[in-house]
C-alpha positions as CSV (number, residue, x, y, z in Angstrom):
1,X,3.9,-2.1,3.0
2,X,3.6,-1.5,-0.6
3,X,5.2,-2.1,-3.9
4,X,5.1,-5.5,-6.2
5,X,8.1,-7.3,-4.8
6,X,8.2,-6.3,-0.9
7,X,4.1,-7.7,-0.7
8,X,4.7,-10.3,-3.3
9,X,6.9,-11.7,-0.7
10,X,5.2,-10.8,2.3
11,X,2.0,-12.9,0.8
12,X,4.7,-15.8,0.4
13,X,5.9,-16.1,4.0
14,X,3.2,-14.8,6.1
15,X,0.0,-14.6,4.3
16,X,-2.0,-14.5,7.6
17,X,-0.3,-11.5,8.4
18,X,-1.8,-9.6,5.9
19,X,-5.1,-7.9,7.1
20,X,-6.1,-6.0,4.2
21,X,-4.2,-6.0,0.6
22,X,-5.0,-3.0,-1.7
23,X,-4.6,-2.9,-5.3
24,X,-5.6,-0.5,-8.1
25,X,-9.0,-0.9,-9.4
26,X,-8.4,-2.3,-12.8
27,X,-5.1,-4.6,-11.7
28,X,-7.0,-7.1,-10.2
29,X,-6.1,-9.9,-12.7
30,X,-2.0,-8.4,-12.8
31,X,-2.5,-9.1,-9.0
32,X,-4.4,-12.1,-8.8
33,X,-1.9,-14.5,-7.1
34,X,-1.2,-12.4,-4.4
35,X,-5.1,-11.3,-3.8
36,X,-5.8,-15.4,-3.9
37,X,-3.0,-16.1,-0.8
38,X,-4.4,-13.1,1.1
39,X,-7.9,-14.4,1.0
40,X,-6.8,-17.6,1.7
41,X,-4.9,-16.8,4.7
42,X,-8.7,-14.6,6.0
43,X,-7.7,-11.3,4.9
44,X,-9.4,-8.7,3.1
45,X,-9.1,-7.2,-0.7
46,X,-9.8,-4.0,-1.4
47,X,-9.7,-2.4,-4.6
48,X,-9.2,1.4,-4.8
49,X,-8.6,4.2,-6.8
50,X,-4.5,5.3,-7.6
51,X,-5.0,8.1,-5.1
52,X,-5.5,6.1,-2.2
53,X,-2.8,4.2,-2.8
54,X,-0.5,7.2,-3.3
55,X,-2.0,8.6,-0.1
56,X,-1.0,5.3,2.4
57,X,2.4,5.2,0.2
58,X,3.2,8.7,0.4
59,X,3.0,11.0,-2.5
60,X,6.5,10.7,-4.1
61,X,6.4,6.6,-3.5
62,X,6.4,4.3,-6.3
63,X,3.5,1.9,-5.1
64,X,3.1,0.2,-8.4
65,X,-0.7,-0.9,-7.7
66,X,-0.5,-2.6,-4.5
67,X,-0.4,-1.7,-0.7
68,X,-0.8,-4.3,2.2
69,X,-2.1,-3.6,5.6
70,X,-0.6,-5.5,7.9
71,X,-2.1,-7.0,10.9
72,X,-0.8,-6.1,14.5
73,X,1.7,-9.1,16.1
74,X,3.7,-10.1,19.0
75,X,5.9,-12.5,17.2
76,X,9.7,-12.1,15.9
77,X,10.3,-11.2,12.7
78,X,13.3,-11.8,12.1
79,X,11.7,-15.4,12.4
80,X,10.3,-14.5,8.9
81,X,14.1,-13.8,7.2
């Protein structure tokens, strides 16, 4: 998943689901909120280069600095809504 708002609200309903979150080297402290709820929930942060992001995004996606790796589940989803 990537982009501000879709992992912003991800990290608000289901921070444990969250395995990794990327952001942009440099946006740490833009991100910091959502990099604190992801650590919290046991998750990983991982900063890296523009290029990686645009590479798990998708070249013509507009990732704007963040990316989250999501962790394999069994549950419903639509549980999360």
């Amino acid at each position: 998943m990537f982009g501000f708002e879709p992992v912003r609200e991800l990290v608000s309903a289901a921070p444990a689901s969250i395995r990794a979150l990327r952001v942009r080297a440099g946006d740490e402290s833009r991100f910091s909120a959502e990099l604190a709820g992801v650590r919290a929930a046991g998750g990983r942060s991982e900063f890296v280069e523009d290029a990686e992001l645009a590479r798990l995004a998708g070249r013509d996606a507009r990732h704007q600095g963040i990316a989250a790796l999501v962790r394999e589940t069994d549950e419903d989803l639509d549980r999360l809504r």
